[in-house]
N, CA, C and O atoms as a Tinker XYZ file with bonds, in Angstrom:
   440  protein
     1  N    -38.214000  325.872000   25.912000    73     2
     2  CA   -38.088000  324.673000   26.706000    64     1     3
     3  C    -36.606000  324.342000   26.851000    63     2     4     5
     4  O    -35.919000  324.040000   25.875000    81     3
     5  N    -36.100000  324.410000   28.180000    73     3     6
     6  CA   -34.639000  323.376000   28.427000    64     5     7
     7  C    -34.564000  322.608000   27.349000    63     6     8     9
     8  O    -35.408000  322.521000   26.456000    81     7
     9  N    -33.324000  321.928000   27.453000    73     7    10
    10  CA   -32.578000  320.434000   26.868000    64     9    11
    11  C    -33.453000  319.595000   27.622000    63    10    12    13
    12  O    -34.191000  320.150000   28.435000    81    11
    13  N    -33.495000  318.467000   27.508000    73    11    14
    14  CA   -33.347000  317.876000   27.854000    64    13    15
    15  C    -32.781000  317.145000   29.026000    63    14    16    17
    16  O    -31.562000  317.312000   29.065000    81    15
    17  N    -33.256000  316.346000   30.057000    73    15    18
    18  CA   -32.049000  316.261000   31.501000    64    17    19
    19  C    -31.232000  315.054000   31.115000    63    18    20    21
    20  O    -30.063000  314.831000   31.431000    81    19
    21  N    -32.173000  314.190000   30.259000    73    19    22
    22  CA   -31.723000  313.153000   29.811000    64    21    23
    23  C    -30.375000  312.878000   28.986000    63    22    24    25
    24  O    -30.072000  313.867000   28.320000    81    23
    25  N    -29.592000  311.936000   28.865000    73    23    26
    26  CA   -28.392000  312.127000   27.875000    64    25    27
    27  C    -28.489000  310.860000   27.344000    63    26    28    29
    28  O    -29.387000  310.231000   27.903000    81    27
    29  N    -27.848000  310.157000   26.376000    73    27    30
    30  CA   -27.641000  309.258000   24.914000    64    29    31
    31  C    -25.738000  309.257000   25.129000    63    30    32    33
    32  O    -24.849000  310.107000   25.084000    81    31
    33  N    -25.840000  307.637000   25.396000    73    31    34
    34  CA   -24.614000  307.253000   25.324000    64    33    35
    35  C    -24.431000  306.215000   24.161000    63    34    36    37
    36  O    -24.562000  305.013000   24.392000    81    35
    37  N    -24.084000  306.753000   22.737000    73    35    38
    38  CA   -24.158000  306.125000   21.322000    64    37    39
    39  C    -23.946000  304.510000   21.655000    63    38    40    41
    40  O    -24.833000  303.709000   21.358000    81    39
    41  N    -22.921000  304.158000   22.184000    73    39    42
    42  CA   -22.489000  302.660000   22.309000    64    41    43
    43  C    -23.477000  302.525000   23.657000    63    42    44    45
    44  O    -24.549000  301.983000   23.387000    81    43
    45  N    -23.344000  302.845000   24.794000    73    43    46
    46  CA   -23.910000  302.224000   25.753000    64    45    47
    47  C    -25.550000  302.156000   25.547000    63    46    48    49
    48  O    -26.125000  301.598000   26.482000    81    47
    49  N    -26.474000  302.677000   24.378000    73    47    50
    50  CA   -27.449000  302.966000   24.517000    64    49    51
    51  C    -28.291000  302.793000   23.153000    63    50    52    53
    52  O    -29.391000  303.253000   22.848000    81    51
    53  N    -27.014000  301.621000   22.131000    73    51    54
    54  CA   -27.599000  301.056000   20.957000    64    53    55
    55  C    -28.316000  299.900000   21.288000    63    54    56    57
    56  O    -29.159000  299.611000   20.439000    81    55
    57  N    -28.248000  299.093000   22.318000    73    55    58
    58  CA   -29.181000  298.535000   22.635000    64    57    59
    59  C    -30.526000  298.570000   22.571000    63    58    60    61
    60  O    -31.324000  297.758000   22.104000    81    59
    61  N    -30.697000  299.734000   23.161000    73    59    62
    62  CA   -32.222000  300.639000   23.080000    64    61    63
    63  C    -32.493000  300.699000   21.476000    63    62    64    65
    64  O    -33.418000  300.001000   21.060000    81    63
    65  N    -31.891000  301.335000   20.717000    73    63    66
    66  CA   -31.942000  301.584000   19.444000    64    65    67
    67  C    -32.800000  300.272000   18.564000    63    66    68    69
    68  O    -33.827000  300.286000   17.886000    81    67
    69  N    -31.810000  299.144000   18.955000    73    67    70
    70  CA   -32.430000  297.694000   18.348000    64    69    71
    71  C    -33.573000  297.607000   18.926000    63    70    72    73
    72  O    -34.428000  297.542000   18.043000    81    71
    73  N    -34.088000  297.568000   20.068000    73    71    74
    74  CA   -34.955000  297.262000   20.746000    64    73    75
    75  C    -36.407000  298.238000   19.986000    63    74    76    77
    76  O    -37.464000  297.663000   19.728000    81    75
    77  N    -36.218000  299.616000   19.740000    73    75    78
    78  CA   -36.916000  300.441000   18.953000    64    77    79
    79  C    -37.191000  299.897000   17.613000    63    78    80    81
    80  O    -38.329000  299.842000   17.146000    81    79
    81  N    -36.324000  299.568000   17.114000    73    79    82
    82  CA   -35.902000  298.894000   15.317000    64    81    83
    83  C    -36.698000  298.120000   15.454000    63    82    84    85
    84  O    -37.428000  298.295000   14.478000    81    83
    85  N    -37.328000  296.865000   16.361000    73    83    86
    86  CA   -37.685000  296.087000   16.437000    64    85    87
    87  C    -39.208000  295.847000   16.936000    63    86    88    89
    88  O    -39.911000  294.880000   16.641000    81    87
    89  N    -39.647000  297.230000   17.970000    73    87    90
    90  CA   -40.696000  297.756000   18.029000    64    89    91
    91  C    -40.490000  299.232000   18.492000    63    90    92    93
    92  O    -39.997000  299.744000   19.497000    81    91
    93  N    -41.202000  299.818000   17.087000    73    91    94
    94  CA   -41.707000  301.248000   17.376000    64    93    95
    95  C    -42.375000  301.757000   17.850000    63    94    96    97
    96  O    -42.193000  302.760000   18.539000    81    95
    97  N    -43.520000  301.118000   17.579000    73    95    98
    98  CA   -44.995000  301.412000   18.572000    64    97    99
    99  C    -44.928000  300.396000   19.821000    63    98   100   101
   100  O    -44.176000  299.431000   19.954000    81    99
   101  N    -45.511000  300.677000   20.339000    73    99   102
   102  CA   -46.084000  299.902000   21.864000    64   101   103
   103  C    -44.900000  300.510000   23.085000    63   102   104   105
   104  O    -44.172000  301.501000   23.029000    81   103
   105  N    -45.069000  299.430000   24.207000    73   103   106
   106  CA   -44.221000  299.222000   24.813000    64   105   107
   107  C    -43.347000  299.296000   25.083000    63   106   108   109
   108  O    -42.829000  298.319000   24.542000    81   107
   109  N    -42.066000  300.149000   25.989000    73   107   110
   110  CA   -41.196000  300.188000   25.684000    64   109   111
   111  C    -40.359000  300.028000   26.924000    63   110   112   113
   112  O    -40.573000  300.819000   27.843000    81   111
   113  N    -39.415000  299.087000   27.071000    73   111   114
   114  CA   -37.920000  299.142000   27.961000    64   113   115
   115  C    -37.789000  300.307000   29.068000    63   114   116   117
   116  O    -37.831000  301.390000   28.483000    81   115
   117  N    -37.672000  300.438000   30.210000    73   115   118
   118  CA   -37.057000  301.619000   30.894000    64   117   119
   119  C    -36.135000  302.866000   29.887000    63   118   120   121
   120  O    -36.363000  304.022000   29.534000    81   119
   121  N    -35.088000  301.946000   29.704000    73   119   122
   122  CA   -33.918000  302.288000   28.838000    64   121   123
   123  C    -34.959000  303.062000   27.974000    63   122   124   125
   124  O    -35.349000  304.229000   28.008000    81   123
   125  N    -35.213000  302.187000   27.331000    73   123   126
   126  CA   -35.325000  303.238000   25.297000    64   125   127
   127  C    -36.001000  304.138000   25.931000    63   126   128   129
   128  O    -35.557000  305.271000   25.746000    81   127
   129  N    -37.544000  304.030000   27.086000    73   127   130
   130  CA   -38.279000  305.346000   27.387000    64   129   131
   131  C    -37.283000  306.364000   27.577000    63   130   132   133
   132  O    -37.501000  307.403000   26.954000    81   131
   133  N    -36.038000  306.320000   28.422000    73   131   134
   134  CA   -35.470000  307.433000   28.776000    64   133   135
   135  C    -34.546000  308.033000   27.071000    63   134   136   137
   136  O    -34.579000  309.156000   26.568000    81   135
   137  N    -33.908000  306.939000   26.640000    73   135   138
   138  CA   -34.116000  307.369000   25.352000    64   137   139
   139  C    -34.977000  308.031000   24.323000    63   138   140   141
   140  O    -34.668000  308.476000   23.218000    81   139
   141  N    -35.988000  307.998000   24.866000    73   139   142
   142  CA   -37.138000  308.899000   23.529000    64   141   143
   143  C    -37.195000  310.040000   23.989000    63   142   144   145
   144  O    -37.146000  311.103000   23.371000    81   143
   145  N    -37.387000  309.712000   26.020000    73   143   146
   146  CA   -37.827000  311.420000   26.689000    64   145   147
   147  C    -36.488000  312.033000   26.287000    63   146   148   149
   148  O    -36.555000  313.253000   26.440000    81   147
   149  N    -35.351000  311.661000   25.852000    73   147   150
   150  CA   -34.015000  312.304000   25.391000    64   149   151
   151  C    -34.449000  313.091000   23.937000    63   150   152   153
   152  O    -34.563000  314.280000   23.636000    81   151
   153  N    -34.584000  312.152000   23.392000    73   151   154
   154  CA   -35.433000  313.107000   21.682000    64   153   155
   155  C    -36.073000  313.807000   22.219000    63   154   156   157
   156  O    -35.642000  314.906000   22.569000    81   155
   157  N    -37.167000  313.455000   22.437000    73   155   158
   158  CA   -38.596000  314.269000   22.413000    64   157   159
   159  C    -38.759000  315.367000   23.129000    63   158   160   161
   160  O    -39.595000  316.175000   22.727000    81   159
   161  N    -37.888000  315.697000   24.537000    73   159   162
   162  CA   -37.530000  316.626000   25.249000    64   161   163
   163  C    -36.538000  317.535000   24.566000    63   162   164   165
   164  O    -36.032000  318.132000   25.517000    81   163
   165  N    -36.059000  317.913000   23.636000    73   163   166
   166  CA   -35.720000  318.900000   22.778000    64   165   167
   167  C    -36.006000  319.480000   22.627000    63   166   168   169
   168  O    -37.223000  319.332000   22.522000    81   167
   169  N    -35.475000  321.122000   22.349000    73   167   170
   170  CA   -36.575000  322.103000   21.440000    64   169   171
   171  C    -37.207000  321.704000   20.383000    63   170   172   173
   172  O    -37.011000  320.646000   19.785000    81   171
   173  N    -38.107000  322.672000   20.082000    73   171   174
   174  CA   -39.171000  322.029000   18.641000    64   173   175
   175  C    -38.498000  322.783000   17.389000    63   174   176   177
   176  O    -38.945000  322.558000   16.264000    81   175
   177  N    -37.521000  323.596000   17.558000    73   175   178
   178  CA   -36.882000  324.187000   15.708000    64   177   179
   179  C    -36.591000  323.127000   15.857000    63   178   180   181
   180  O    -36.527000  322.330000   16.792000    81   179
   181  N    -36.316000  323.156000   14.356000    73   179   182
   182  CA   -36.020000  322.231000   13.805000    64   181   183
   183  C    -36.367000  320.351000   13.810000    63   182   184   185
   184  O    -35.978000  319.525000   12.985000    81   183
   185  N    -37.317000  320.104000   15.193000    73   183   186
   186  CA   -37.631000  318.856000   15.419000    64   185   187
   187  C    -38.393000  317.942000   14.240000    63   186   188   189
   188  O    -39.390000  318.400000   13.683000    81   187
   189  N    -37.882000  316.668000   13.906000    73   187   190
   190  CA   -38.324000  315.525000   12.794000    64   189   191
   191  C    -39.851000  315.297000   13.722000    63   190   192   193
   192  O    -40.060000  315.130000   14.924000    81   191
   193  N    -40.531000  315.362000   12.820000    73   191   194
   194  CA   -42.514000  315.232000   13.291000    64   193   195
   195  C    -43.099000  314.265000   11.973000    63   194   196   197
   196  O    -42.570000  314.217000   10.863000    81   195
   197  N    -44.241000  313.569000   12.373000    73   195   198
   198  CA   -44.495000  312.642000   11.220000    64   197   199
   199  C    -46.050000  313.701000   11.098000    63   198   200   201
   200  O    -46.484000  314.409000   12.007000    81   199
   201  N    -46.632000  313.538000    9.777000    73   199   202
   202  CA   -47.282000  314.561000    9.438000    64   201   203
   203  C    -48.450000  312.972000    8.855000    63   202   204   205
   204  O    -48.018000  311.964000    8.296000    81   203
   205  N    -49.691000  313.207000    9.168000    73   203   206
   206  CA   -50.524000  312.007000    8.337000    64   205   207
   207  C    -51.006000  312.726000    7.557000    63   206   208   209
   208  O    -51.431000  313.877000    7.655000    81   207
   209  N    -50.918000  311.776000    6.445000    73   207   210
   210  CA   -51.593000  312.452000    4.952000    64   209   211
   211  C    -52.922000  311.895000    4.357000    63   210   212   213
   212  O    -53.813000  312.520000    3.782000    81   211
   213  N    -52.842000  310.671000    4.614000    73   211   214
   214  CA   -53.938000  309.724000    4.670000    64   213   215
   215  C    -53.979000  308.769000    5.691000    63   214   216   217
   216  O    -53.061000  307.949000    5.691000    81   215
   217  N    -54.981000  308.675000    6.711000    73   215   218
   218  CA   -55.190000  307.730000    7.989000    64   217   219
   219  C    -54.880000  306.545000    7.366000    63   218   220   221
   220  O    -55.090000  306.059000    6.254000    81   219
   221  N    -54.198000  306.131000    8.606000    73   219   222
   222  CA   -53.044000  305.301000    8.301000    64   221   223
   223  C    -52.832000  304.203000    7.075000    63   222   224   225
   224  O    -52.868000  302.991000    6.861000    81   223
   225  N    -52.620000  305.294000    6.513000    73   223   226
   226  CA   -51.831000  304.752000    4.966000    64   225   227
   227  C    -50.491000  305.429000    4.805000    63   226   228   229
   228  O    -49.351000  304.996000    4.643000    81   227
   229  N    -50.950000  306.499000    4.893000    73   227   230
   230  CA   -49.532000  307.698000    4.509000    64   229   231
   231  C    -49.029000  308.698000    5.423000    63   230   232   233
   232  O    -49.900000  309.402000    5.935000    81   231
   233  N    -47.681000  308.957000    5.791000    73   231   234
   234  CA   -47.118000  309.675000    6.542000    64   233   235
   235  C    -45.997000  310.571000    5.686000    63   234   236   237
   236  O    -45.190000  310.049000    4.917000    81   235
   237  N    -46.056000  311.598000    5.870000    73   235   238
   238  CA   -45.180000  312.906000    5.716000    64   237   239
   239  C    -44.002000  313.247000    6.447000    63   238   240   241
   240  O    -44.405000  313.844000    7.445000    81   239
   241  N    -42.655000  313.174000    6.472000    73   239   242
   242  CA   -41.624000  313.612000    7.384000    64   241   243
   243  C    -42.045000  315.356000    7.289000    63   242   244   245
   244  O    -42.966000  315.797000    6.601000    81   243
   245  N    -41.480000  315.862000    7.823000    73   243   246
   246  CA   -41.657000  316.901000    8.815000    64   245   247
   247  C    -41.156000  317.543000    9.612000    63   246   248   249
   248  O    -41.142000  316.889000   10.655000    81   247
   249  N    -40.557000  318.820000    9.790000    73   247   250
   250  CA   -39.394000  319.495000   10.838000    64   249   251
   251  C    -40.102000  320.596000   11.216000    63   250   252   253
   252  O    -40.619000  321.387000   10.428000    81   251
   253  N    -40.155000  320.698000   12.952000    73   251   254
   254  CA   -41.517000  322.058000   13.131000    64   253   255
   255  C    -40.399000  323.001000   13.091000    63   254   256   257
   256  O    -39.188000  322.779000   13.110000    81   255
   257  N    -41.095000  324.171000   13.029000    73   255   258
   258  CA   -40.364000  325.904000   12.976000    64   257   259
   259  C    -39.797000  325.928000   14.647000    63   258   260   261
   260  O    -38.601000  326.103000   14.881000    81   259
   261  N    -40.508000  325.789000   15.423000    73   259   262
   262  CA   -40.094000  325.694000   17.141000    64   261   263
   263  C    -41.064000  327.303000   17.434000    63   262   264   265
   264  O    -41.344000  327.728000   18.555000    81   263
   265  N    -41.434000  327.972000   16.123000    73   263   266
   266  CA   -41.992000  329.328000   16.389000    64   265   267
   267  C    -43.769000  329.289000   16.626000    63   266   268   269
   268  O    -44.208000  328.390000   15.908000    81   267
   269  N    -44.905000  329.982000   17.406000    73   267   270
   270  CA   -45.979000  329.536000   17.457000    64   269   271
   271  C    -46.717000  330.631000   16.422000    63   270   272   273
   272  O    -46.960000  331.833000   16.525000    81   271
   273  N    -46.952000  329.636000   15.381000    73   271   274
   274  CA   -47.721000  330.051000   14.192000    64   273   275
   275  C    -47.620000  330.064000   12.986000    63   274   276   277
   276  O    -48.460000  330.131000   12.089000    81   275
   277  N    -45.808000  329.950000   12.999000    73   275   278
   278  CA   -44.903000  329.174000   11.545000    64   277   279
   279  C    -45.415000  328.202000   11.294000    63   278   280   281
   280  O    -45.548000  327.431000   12.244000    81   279
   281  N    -45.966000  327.738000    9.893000    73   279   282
   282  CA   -45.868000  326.240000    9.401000    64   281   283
   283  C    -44.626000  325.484000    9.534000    63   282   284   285
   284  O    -43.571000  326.077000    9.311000    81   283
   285  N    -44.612000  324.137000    9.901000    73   283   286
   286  CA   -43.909000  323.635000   10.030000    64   285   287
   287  C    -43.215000  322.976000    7.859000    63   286   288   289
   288  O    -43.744000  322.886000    6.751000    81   287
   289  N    -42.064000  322.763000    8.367000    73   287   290
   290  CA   -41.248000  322.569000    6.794000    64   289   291
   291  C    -41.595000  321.076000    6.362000    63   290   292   293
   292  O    -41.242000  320.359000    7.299000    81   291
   293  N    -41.967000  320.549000    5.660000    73   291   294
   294  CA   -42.308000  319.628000    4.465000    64   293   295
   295  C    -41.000000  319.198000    4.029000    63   294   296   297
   296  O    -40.148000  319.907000    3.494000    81   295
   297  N    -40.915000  317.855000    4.334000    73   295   298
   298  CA   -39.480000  316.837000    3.633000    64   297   299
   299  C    -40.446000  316.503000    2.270000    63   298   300   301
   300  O    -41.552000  317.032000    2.163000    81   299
   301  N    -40.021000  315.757000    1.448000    73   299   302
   302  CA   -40.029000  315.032000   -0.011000    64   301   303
   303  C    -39.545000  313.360000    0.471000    63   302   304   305
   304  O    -38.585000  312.676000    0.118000    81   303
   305  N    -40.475000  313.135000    1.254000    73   303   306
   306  CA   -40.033000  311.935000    2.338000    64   305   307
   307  C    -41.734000  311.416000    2.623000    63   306   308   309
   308  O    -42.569000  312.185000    3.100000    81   307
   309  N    -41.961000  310.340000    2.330000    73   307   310
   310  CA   -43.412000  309.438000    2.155000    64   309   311
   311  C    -42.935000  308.095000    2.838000    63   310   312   313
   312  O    -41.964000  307.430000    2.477000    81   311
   313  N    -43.807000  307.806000    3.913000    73   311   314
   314  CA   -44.052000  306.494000    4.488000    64   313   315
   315  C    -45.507000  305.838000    4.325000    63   314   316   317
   316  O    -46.516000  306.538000    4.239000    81   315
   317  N    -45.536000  304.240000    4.284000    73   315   318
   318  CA   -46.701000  303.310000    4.265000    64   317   319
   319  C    -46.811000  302.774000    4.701000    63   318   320   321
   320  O    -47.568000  301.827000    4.490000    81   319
   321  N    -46.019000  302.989000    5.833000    73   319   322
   322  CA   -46.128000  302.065000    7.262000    64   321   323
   323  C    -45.844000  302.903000    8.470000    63   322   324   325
   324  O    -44.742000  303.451000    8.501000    81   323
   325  N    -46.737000  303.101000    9.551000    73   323   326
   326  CA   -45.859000  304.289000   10.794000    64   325   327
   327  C    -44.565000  303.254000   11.223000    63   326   328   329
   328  O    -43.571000  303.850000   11.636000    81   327
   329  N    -44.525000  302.566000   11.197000    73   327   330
   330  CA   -43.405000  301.985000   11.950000    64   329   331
   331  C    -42.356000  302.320000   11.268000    63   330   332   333
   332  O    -41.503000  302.844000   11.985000    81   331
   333  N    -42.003000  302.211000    9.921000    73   331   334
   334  CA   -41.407000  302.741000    9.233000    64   333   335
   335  C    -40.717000  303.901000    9.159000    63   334   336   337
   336  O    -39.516000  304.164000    9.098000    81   335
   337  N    -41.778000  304.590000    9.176000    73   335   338
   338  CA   -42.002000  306.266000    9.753000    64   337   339
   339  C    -41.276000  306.307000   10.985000    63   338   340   341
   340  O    -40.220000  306.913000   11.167000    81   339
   341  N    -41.955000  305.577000   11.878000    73   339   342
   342  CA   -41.398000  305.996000   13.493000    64   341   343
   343  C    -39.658000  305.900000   13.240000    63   342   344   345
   344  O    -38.772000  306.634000   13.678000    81   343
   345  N    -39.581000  304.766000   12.413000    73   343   346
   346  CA   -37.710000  304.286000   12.592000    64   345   347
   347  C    -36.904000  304.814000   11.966000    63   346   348   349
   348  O    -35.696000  304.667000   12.151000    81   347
   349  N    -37.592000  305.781000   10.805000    73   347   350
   350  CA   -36.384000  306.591000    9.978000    64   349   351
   351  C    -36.419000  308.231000   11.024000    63   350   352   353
   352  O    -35.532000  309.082000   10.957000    81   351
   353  N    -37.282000  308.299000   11.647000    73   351   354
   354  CA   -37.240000  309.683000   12.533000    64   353   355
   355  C    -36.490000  309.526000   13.268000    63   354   356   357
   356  O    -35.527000  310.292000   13.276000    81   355
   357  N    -36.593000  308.274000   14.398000    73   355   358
   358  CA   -35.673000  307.362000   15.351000    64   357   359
   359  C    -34.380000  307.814000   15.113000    63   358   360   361
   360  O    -33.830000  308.691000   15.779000    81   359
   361  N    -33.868000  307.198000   14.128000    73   359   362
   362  CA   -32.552000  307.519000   13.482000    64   361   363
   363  C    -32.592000  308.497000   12.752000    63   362   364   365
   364  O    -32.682000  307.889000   11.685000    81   363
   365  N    -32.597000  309.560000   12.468000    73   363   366
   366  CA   -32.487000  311.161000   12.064000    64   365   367
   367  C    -32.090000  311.840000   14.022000    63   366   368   369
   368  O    -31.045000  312.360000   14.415000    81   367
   369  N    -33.202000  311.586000   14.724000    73   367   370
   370  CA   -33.230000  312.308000   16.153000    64   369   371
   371  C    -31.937000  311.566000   16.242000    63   370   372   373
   372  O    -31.061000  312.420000   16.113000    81   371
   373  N    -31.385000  310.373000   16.402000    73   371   374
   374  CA   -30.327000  309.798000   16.841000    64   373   375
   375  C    -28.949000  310.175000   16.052000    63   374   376   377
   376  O    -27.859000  309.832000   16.509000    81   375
   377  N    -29.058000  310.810000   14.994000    73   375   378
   378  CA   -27.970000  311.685000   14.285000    64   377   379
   379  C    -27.683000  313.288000   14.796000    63   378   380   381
   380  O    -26.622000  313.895000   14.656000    81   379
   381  N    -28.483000  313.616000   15.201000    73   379   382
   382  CA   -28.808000  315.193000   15.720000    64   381   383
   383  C    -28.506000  314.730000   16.888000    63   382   384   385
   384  O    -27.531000  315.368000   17.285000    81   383
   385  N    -28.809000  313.996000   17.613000    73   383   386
   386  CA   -28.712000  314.137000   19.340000    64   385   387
   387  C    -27.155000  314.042000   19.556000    63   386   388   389
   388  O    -26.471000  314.710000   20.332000    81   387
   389  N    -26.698000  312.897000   18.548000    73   387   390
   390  CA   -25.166000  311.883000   19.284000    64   389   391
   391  C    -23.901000  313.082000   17.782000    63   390   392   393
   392  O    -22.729000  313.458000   17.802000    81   391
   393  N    -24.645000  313.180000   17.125000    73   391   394
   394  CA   -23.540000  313.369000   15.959000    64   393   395
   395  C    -22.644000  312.056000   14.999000    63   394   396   397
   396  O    -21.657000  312.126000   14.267000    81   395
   397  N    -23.420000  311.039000   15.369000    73   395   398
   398  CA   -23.328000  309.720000   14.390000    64   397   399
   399  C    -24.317000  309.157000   13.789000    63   398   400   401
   400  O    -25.376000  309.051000   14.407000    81   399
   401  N    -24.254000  308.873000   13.017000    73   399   402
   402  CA   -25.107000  308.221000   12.174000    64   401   403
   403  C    -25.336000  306.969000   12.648000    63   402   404   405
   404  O    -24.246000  306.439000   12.863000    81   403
   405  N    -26.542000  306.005000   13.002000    73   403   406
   406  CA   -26.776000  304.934000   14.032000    64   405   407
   407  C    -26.809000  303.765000   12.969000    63   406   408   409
   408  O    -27.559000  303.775000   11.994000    81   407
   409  N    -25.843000  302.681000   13.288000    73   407   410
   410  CA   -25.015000  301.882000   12.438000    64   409   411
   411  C    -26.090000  300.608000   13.279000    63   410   412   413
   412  O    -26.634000  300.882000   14.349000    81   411
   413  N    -26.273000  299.161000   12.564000    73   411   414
   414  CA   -26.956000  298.634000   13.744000    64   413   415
   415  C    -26.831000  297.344000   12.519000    63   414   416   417
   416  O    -27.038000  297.660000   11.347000    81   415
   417  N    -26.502000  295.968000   12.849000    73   415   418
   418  CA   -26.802000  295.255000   12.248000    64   417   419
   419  C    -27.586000  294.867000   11.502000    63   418   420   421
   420  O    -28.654000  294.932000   12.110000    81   419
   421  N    -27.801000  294.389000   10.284000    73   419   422
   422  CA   -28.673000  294.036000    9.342000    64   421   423
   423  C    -29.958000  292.968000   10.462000    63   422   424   425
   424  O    -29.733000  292.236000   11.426000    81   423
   425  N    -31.086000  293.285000    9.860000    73   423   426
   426  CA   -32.261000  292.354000   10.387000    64   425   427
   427  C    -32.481000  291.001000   10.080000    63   426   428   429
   428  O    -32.711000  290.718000    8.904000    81   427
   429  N    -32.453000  290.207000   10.845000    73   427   430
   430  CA   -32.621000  288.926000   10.297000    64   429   431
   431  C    -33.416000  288.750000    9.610000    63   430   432   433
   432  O    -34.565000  288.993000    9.981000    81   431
   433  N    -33.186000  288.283000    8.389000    73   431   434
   434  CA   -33.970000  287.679000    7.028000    64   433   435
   435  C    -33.940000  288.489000    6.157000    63   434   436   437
   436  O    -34.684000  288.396000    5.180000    81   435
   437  N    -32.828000  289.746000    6.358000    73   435   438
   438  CA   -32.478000  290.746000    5.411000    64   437   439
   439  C    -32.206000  290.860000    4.319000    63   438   440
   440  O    -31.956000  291.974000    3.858000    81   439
């Protein structure tokens, strides 16, 4: 699979980021959509995947092979919330895509 057509402008496009931080699931902004089809339109080596371990209780981080028939690789990484889940992948894809680590103000009531 191509790149991606999409591109990630770190400052112009932390907006989106909060907006994700803030909801993972549902709905989403023009912006952040073109932001995710930016992740998610990647090759699959190496891609962050959430793995369920127990319906929805427990989630597994996860990096596929990109090969068809390789198991995909197993982090030492446990979530108890998908949202949770969704936002530490969020920011992993957003370290790999930009080459920064995604810095973002503390949450109110932090």
């Amino acid at each position: 699979m191509p790149p991606s057509i999409y591109r990630i402008d770190p400052e112009a496009d932390r907006a989106f980021a909060e907006e994700f931080r803030r909801t993972p699931v549902g709905h989403h902004s023009p912006g952040l959509q073109r932001v995710l089809h930016a992740f998610r339109g990647e090759p699959l080596c190496g891609k962050y995947v959430l793995f369920c371990t127990k319906p929805y209780a427990e989630w597994r981080l996860a990096r596929l092979s990109g090969e068809r028939g390789t198991p995909m690789k197993f982090e030492d990484k446990f979530y108890n919330s998908l949202e949770e889940a969704e936002w530490d992948v969020f920011q992993r894809r957003w370290k790999d895509f930009t080459g920064e680590d995604l810095v973002l103000p503390p949450v109110d009531g932090a």
